[in-house]
Backbone as a ProteinNet text record, in pm:
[ID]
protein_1_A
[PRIMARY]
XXXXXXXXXXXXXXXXXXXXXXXXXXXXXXXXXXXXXXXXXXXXXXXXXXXXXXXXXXXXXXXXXXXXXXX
[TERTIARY]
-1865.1	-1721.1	-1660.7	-1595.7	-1524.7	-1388.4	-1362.2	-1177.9	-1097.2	-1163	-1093.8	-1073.4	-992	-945.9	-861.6	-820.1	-757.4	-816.6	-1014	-1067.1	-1015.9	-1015.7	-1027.9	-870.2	-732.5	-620.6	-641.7	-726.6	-734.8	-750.3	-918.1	-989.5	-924.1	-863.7	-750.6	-643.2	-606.3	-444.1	-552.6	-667.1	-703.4	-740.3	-838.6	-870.6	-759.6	-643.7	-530.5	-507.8	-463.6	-379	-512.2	-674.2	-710.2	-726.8	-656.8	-677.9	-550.2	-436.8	-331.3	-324.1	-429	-406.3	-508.8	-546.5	-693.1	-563.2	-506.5	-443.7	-372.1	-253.3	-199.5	-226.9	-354.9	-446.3	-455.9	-514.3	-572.9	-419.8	-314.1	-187.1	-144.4	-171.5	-115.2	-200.7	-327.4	-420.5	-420.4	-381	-397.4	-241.6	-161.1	-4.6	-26.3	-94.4	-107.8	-182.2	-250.6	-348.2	-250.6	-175.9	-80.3	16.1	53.7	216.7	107.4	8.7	-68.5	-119.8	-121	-116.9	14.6	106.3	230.1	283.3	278.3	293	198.7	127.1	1.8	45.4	106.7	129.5	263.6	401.6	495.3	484.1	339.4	338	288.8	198	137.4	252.1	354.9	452.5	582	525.7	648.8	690.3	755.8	846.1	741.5	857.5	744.7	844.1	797.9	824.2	982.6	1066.5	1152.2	1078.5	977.4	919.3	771.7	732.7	692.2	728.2	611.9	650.9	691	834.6	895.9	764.9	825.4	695.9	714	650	651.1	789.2	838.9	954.8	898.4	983.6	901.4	1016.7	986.2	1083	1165.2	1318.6	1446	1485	1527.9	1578.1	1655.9	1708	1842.8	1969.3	2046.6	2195.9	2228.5	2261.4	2284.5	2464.6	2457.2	2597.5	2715.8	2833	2963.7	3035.8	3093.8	3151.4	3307.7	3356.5	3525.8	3606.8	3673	3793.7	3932.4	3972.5	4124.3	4214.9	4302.2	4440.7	4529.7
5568.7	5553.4	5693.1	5733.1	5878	5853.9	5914.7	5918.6	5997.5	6137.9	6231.5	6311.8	6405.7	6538.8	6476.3	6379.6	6333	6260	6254.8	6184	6186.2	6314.6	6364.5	6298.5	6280.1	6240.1	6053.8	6045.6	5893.9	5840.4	5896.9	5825.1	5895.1	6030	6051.9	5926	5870.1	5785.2	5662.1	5605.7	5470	5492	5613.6	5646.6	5637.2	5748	5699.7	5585.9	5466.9	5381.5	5235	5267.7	5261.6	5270.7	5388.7	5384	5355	5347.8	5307.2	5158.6	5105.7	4893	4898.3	4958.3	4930.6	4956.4	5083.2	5097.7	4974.4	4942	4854.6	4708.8	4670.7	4546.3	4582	4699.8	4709.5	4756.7	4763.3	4775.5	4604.7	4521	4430.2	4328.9	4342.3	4284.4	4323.5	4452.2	4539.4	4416.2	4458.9	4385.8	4223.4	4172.3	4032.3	4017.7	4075.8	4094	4136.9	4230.8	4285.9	4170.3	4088.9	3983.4	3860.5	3811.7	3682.4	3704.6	3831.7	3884.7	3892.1	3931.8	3914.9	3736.6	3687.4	3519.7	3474.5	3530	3430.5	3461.3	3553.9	3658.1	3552.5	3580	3506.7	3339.6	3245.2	3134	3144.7	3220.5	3210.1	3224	3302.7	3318.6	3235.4	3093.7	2984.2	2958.3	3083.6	3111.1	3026.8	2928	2847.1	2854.7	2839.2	2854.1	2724	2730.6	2656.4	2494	2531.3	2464.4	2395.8	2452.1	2364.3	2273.8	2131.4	2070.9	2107.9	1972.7	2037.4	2039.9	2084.4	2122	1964.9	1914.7	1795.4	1823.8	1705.8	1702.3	1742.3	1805.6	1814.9	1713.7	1712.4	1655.2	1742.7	1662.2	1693.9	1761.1	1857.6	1942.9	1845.1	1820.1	1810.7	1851.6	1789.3	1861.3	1994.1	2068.4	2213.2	2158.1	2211.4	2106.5	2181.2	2101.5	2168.6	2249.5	2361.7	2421.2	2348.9	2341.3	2298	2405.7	2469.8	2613.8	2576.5	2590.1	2530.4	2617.9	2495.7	2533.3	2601
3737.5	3735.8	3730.4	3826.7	3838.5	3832	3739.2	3655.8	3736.2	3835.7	3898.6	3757.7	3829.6	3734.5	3636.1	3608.4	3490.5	3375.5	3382.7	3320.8	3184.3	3108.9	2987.7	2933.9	3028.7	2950.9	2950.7	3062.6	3043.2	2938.5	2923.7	2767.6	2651.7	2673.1	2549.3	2485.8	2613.8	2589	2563	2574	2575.8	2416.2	2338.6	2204.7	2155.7	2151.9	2084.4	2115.4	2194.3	2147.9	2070.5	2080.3	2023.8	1864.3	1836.4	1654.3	1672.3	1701.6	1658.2	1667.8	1741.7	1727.5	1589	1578	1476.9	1342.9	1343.5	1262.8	1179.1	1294.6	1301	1224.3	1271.4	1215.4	1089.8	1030.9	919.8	817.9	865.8	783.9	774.9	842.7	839.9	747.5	758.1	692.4	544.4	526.5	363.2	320.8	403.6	333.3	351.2	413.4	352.6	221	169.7	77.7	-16.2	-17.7	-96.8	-127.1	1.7	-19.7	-111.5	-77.6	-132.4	-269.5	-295.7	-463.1	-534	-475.5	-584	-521	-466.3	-412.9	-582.8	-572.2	-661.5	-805.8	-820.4	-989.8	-1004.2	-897.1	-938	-926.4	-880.5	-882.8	-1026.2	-1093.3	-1206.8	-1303.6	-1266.1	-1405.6	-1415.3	-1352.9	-1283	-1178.4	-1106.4	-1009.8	-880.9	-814.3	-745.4	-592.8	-481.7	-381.4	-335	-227.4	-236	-129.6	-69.1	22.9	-33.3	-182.1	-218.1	-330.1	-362.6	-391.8	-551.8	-602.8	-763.2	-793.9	-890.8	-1067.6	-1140.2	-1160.1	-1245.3	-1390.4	-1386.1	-1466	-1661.9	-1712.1	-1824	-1873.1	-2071.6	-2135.8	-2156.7	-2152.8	-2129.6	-2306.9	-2284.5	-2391.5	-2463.2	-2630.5	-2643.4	-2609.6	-2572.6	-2563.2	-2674.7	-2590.3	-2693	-2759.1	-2858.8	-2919.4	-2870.1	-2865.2	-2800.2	-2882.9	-2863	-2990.8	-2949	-3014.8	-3012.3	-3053.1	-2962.7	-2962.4	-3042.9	-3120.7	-3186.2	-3020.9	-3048.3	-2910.1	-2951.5
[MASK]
+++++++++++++++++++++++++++++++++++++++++++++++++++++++++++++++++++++++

């Protein structure tokens, strides 16, 4: 396979855009790993998604009592 006199910028531009998809993958892969760890920390500390299902109902507090303001 003969590239001509431009071999050397060919496989230059194909290496670069080589590490830059590799790059790419491996930034996107680190930040899912990163987003599915704090997803998992704020499911652990309550905070629950709007798309999934409620949290099972607990028992209902008492009424906190009314203060009454003079008019």
């Amino acid at each position: 396979m003969d590239l001509g006199p431009h071999a050397v910028f060919i496989v230059a531009s194909y290496a670069v855009t080589l590490v830059i998809v590799v790059a790419l993958i491996a930034w996107v892969w680190i930040d899912h790993r990163r987003q599915s760890r704090l997803l998992a920390d704020l499911e652990a500390r309550g905070v629950r998604r709007r798309s999934a299902e409620p949290a099972p109902a607990r028992p209902a507090d008492p009424p906190a009592p009314v203060k009454e303001t003079a008019a």
